[in-house]
Every structure is written in structure tokens, then in C-alpha cells.
N, C-alpha and C positions, 0 to 999 in steps of 0.2 A: 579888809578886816571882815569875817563871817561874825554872826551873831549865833550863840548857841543859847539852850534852853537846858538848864541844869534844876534837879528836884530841889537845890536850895535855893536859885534864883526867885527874888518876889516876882509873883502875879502881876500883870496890868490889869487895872481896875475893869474894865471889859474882861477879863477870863474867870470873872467871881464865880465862881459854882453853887447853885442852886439846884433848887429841886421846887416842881408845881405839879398839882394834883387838878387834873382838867375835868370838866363834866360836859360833856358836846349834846345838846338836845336840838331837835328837829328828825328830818329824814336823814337818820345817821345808822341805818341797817340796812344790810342788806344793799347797797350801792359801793361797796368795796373801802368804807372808811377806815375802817381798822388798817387795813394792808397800806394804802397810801398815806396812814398817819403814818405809823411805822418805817417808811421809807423816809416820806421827808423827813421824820429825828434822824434815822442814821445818816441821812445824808446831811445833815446840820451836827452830828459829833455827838451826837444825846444818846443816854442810855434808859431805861427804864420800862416799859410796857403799856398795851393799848387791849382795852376790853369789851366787850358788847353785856351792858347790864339789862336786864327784865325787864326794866321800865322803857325799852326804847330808847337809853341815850348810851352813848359809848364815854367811858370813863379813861384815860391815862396818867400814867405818873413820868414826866419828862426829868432826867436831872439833868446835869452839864452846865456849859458858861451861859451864865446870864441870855446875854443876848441872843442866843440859841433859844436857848425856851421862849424869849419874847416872839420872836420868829416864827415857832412853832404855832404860837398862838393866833398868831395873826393867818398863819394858813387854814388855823381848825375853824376861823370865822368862814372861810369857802368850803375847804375840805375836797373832794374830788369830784367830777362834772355832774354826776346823777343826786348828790348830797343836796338836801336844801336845810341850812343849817338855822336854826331859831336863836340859840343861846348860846356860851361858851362861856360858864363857871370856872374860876384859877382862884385856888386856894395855895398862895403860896408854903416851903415848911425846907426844913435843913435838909439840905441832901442826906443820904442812912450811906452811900457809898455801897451799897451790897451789889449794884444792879453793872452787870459787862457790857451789855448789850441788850439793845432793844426788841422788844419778842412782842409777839403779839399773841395774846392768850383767849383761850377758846372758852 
């Protein structure tokens, strides 16, 4: 017996969808965080986008299952080898559903 996955079939409580609004402060420019934020979500199933704000910190909006964005989170505390990362602010909030894919914006 195969198991399928139909749009009426319920969720496992692990596939909850979510959406988190990240604030990453330390040495988070210009060492290539955006690009391997961005990777690791698609490569986690997430949709959403990664930013480089004025003040020095890089901002994202992660949505997808749950557990993914916890995921997420826990990489943005390392982030990539040259990154020394201080903080990582997660304001959680309801997924909007607008976002296909994850982009990384200039």
C-alpha cells in the first residue's frame, strides 16, 4: 500500500505553516549571508526573502512548515564561515501565502 498526499488530506502537526520575520545583527554583510541564508531556506522548503538593512543587520521573512523555520533559525545563529553573528531576533506572525520562492533582495 503507497501513501498519497491529497489537498484534502489533514496536515501532520509538524507540516503547520508558519511564517517568521528574522533580524540577524553582528558581522552579517558583506561575508555572503544573504546568498547562503537564501540557500539553506530553499533547501529547507521555505519561501520568503533575505535583506541587507542600513543599520548593518540582515533582515528575512521565512514561511513554510514549522520545523523548517526553526531550522532556519538555528543556522542564522552561525550563518556562513566569514559571519560572526551577535543576535537573531524571530518575531513570529501568520504566513500572507504571497511569497513562491525565496529571493534574496538587493
Amino acid at each position: 500500500m503507497t501513501s498519497q498526499t491529497t489537498a484534502n488530506a489533514p496536515r501532520r502537526p509538524d507540516e503547520e505553516r508558519a511564517a517568521a520575520r528574522l533580524l540577524v545583527s553582528g558581522l552579517v554583510q558583506g561575508v555572503y549571508y544573504r546568498a547562503t541564508c537564501a540557500e539553506k531556506a530553499r533547501e529547507l522548503g521555505l519561501v520568503g526573502w533575505v535583506r541587507n538593512l542600513p543599520d548593518g543587520r540582515v533582515e528575512a521573512l521565512a514561511e513554510g512548515p514549522r520545523p523548517a523555520i526553526h531550522h532556519l533559525i538555528s543556522w542564522c545563529w552561525q550563518g556562513p564561515p566569514a559571519a560572526r553573528v551577535s543576535d537573531v531576533r524571530v518575531q513570529w506572525q501568520d504566513p500572507s501565502g504571497q511569497h513562491t520562492e525565496f529571493q534574496v533582495h538587493r
